[in-house]
Structures are given as structure tokens and as C-alpha cells.
C-alpha positions in Angstrom: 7.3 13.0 -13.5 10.6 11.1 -13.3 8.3 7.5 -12.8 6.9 8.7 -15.8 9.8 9.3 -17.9 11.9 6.2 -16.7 8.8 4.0 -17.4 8.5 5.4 -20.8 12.3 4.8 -21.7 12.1 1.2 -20.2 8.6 0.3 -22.1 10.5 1.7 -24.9 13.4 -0.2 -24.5 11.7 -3.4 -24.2 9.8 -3.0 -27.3 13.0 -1.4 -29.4 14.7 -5.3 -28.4 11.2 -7.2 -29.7 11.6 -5.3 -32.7 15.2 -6.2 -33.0 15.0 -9.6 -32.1 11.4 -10.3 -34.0 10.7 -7.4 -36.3 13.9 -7.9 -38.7 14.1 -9.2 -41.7 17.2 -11.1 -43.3 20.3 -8.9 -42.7 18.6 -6.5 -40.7 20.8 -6.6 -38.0 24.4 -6.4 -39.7 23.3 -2.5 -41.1 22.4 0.6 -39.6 19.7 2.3 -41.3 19.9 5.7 -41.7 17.1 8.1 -40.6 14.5 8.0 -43.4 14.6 4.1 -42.8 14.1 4.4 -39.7 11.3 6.5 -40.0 9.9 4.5 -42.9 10.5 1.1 -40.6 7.8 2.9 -38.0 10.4 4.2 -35.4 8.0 7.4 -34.1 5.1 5.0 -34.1 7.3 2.6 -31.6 7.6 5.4 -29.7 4.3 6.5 -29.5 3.1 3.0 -28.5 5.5 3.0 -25.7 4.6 6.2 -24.6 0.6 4.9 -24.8 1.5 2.0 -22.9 3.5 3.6 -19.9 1.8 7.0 -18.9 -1.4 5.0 -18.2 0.7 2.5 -16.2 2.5 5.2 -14.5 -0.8 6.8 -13.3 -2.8 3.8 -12.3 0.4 2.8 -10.5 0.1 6.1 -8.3 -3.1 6.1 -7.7 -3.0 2.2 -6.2 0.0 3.3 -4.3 -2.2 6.0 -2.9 -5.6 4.3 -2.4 -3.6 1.4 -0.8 -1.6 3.8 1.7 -4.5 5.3 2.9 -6.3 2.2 3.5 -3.6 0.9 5.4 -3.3 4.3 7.5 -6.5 4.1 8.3 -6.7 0.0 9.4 -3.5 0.2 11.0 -4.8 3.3 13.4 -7.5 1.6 13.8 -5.7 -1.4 15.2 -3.5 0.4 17.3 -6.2 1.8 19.4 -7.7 -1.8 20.0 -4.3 -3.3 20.6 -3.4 -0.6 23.0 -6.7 0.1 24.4 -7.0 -3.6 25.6 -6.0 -3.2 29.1 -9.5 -1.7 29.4 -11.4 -5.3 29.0 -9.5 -7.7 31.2 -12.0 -10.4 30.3 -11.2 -10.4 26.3 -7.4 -9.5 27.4 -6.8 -13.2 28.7 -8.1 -14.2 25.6 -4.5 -13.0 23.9 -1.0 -13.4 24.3 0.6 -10.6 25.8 3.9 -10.9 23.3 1.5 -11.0 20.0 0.1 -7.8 21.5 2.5 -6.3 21.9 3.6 -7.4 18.7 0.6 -6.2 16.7 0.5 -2.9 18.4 3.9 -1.4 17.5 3.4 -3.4 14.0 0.4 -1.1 13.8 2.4 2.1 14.3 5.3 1.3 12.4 2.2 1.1 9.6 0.7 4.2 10.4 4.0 6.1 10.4 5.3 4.4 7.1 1.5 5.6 5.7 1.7 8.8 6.8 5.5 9.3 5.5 4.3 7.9 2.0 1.5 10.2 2.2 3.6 13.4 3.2 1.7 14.1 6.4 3.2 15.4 9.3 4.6 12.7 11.4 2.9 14.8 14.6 -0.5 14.6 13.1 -0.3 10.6 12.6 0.8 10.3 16.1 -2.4 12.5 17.2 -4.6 10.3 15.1 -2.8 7.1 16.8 -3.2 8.5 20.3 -6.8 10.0 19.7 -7.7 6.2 18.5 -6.0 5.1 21.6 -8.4 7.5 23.9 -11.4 6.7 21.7 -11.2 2.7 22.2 -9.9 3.4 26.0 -13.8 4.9 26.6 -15.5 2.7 24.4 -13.9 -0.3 26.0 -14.3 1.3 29.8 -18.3 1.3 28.9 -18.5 -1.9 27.2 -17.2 -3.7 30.9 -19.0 -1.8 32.9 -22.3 -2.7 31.1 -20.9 -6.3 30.1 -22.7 -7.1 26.8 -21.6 -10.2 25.5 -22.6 -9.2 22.0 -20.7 -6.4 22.0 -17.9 -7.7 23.8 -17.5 -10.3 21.4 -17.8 -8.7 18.5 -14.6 -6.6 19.7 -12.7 -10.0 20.2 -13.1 -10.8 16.8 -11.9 -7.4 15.8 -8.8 -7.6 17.8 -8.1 -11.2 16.9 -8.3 -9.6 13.0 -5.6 -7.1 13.9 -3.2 -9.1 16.0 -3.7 -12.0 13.2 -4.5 -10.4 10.0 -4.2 -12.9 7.7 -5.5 -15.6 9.5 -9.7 -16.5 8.9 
């Protein structure tokens, strides 16, 4: 409600100075017209457009801020139970520095925490989801090197290398 209101009174404000500074005529701006004139000169319609134009702003704002915290609980989780289940395939392990690991990993959960704070869970369930990940990968990762599929094993080495280096292609 407050984001809503302060963008309303700053969409207002910037068009109330376009009107000022483009909507006057000669010696508009050396007298102060008095309340009919400003009603007649479209003052209610000013704010109605400003209103118009920041409520849907407001809302499309929160719901991107939402859509892009969950997204980014979700991938960083993800990510943190690759990174931290790793130790588990020693062959795709070499492939990596240790310190970019590292790195990545605690990146991760710095994300998943912020996420979750943003999102007003309870900082005890994102840790459960972190660790669950964690013991999830940990398996996976124990099968995949005792059955050695290359396919597979590869495909989680580009995973990982999209987590440690996420903006890279």
C-alpha cells in the first residue's frame, strides 16, 4: 500500500512539473489560480491519469519482484546441491576449481536465504530445502559413479559449469 501511494504522489509529481513547465500559457506561472481554475485547467483529471499510470506499475512491479524471487530460490537451491554434492563424482570434481566452488556454493545460499527473506518464509524451511537438495544430489551423484555413464555424467558437468559460471555460454 505505501509503494502504491508513494508511486502515485511521484507519477503525480512528475506530471504536475510537465504541466508547469509545458502546459502554461503566457503568464501562467507568475499567478496562482484559484480553485475553480484549477479545476477548469483539468487538475482532477491530472490526477486521475497519474493515479492510472502508477497502480498498474505498482502491481506489475510486485508481481516481477515475486515471479523473479521465486525463480531465483528455486535455481539457487538447485545449485547449491550440485555445488555441494560434488565431492560425490571425483571424476567431474577435477574438472573445477576448488575456490570457484566454493565460491558458487555459499553464493548459492546467500541467494536462497535473500529469496526466502523476500519471500517471508521461514529462514529454517529454506535451510531444509537447501540441505534436502544437498542429500538429493549426494545419491543421485553416488549412483551416477558407480554406474559411470558418460551421458549422464556429462550432462551434470554442464549443469554445474552453469551454476558456478552463470553468465558465461
Amino acid at each position: 500500500m505505501v509503494r502504491a501511494a508513494i508511486a502515485l504522489l511521484c507519477t503525480y509529481l512528475a506530471l504536475k512539473l510537465f504541466q508547469f513547465f509545458f502546459g502554461g500559457r503566457p503568464g501562467f506561472r507568475d499567478v496562482e489560480p484559484s480553485f475553480v481554475d484549477k479545476l477548469r485547467q483539468g487538475e482532477p483529471v491530472l490526477f486521475a491519469v497519474a493515479f492510472g499510470l502508477s497502480v498498474p506499475l505498482v502491481l506489475w512491479s510486485n508481481w516481477y519482484t515475486y515471479r523473479s524471487s521465486t525463480r531465483a530460490l528455486e535455481y539457487s537451491t538447485d545449485c547449491y546441491g550440485r555445488l555441494r554434492a560434488l565431492s560425490e563424482l571425483p571424476q567431474v570434481q577435477a574438472k573445477f576449481d576448488p575456490y570457484d566452488i566454493f565460491e558458487a556454493g555459499v553464493g548459492a545460499e546467500s541467494i536462497a536465504v535473500d529469496s526466502g527473506q523476500w519471500l517471508k518464509m521461514n529462514p529454517a524451511l529454506v535451510t531444509k530445502g537447501l540441505a534436502d537438495k544437498m542429500r538429493l544430489y549426494k545419491h543421485r551423484y553416488a549412483n551416477l559413479a558407480r554406474q559411470g555413464s558418460r551421458l549422464d555424467i556429462r550432462d551434470e558437468t554442464e549443469a554445474l559449469k552453469r551454476c558456478v559460471r552463470p553468465n558465461s555460454s
